[in-house]
C-alpha positions in Angstrom: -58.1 -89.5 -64.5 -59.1 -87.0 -67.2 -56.1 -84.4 -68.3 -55.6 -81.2 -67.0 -56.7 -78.9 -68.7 -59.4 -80.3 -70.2 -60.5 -78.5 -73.5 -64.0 -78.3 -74.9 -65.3 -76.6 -77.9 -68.1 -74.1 -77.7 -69.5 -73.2 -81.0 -66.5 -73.4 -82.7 -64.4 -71.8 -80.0 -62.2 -74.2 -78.4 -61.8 -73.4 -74.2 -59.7 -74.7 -72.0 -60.7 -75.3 -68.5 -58.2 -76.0 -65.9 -58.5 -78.9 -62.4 -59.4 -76.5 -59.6 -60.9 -79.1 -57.5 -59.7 -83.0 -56.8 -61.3 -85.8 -54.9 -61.5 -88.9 -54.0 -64.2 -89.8 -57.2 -64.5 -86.3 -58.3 -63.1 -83.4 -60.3 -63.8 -79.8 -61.2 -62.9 -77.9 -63.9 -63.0 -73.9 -64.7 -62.0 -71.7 -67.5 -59.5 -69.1 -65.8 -62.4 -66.4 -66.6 -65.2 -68.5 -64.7 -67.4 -68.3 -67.3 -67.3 -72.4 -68.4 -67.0 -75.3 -65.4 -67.4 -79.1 -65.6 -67.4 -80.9 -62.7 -67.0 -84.9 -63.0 -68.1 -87.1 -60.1 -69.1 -91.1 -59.1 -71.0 -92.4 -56.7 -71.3 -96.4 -55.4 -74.8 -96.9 -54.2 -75.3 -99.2 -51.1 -76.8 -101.4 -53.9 -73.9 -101.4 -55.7 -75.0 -99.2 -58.7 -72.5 -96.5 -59.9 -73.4 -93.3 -60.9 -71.2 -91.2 -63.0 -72.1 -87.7 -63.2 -70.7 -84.7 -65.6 -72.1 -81.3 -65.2 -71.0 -78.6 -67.6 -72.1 -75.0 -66.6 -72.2 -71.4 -68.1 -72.4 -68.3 -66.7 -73.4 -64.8 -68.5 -74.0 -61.8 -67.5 -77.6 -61.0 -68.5 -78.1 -57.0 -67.3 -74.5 -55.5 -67.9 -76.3 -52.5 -66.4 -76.4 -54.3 -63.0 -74.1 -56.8 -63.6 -76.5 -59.5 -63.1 -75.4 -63.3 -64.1 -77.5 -65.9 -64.8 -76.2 -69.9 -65.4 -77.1 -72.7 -67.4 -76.5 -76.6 -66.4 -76.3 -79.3 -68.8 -76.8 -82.7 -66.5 -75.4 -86.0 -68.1 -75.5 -89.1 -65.5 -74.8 -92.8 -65.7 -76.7 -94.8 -63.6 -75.6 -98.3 -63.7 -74.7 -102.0 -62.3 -71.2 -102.6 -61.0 -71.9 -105.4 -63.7 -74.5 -106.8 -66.5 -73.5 -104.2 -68.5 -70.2 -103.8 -70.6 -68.7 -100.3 -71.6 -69.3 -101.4 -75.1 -73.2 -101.5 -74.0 -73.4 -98.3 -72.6 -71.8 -96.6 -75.4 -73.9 -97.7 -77.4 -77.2 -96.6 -75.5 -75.1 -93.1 -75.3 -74.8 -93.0 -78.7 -78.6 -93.6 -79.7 -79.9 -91.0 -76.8 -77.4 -88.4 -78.6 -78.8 -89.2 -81.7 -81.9 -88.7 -80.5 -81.2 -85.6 -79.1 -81.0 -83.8 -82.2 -81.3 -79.8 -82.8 -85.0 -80.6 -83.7 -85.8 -82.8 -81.0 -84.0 -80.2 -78.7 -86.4 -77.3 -80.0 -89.4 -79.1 -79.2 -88.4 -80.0 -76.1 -87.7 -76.4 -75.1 -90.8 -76.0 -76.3 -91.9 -78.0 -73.5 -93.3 -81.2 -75.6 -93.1 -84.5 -74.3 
């Protein structure tokens, strides 16, 4: 089980987010204003994949005139054998598809390149 609170660092502000949820394979996460949540979850297939799923979102308000909010959601998931592959294997395919995710490669794909 991750800590509670959980901390995470958004450019260069560290935020703590507190458990507001708990299941069985699942946990959520908020920061006491709302703004930042994570919410960590598995899943067992019927074919005996397991998926591991952390979603961190962000909320702003984008028309202080109305008080409109709009969100973002950043999707990681692990989709994977009970078996064939060890933790050490894994991290290491993490690792390179951070990599490649780089501030570059991020621009062009918001710029919708593929």
């Amino acid at each position: 089980m991750f800590t509670d609170p959980i901390t995470i660092t958004v450019n260069g502000v560290s935020k703590t987010l507190n458990r507001i949820d708990l299941g069985d394979l699942s946990s959520g996460y908020a920061s006491t204003d709302g703004v930042w949540k994570i919410n960590i979850s598995h899943v067992v297939t019927t074919k005996g994949r397991v998926r591991s799923t952390v979603e961190f979102y962000e909320t702003k308000i984008v028309d202080v005139a109305t008080g409109r909010e709009d969100s973002l959601l950043i999707r990681l998931l692990f989709d994977r054998p009970k078996s064939s592959w060890s933790s050490t294997e894994v991290e290491y395919d993490r690792a390179a598809l951070f990599a490649f995710v780089s501030t570059a490669n991020m621009l062009k794909l918001f710029g919708l390149e593929s």
